[in-house]
N, C-alpha and C positions, 0 to 999 in steps of 0.2 A: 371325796377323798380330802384328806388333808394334811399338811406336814405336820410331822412328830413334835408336839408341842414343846417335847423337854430341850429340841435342841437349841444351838446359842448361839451367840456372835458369833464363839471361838469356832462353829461349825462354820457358820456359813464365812468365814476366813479363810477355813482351810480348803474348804470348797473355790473360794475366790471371788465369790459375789460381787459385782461394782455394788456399789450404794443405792441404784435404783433397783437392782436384783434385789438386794436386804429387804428395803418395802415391800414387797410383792412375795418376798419368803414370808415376811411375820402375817402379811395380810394372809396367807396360803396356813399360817398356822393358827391365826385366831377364825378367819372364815370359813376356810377349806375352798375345793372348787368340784366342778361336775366333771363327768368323766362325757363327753360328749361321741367319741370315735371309739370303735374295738377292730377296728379293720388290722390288730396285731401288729402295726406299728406306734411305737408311745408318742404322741402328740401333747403340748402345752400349747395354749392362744390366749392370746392377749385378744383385747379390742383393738381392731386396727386402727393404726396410727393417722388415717387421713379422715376416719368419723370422732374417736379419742382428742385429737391433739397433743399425742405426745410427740414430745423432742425427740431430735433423730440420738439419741442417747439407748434408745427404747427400741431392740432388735428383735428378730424371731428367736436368735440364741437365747436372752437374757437371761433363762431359766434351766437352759439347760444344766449347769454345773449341779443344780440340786440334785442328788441322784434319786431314782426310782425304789429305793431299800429306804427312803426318810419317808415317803409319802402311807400314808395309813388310811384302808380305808373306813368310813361311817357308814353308821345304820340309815338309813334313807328317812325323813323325817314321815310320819301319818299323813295322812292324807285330811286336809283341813276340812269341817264339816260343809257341804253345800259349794265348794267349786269343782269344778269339774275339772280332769287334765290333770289334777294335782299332782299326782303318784300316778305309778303305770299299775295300769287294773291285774287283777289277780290272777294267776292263771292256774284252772283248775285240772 
């Protein structure tokens, strides 16, 4: 998944973002991220803060304010020749 790339400062302003939210929004829009959990409640995760070294600036909420209607999701990339694990195998 990844955030809707066309949005703007003016979003994540009106959203509310601190400034360390904003990194992590545009990183969310030029990187995107993995959907890791479907247990049907929506989850975001950071690295946690005591392997990371982030500042206590840096909460479980931080991401919350981005809403769930801006995240889009991506095509899963091929599966690279010769590693194994890449992609999840086909199911026929």
């Amino acid at each position: 998944m990844r955030l809707d790339p066309t949005r703007t400062e003016a979003d994540f302003d009106a959203w509310g973002l601190t400034a360390p939210a904003k990194v992590i929004a545009r990183a969310l829009q030029k990187y995107g991220m993995y959907a890791v959990d479907n247990s049907g409640s929506s989850k975001r995760c950071l690295e946690d803060r005591t392997t990371a070294g982030w500042g206590p600036e840096l909460t479980r909420d931080l991401t919350r304010a981005i809403p769930m209607s801006a995240l889009r999701l991506v095509a899963r990339p091929p599966r690279a020749p010769g590693l194994a694990g890449s992609a999840a195998p086909e199911r026929g």
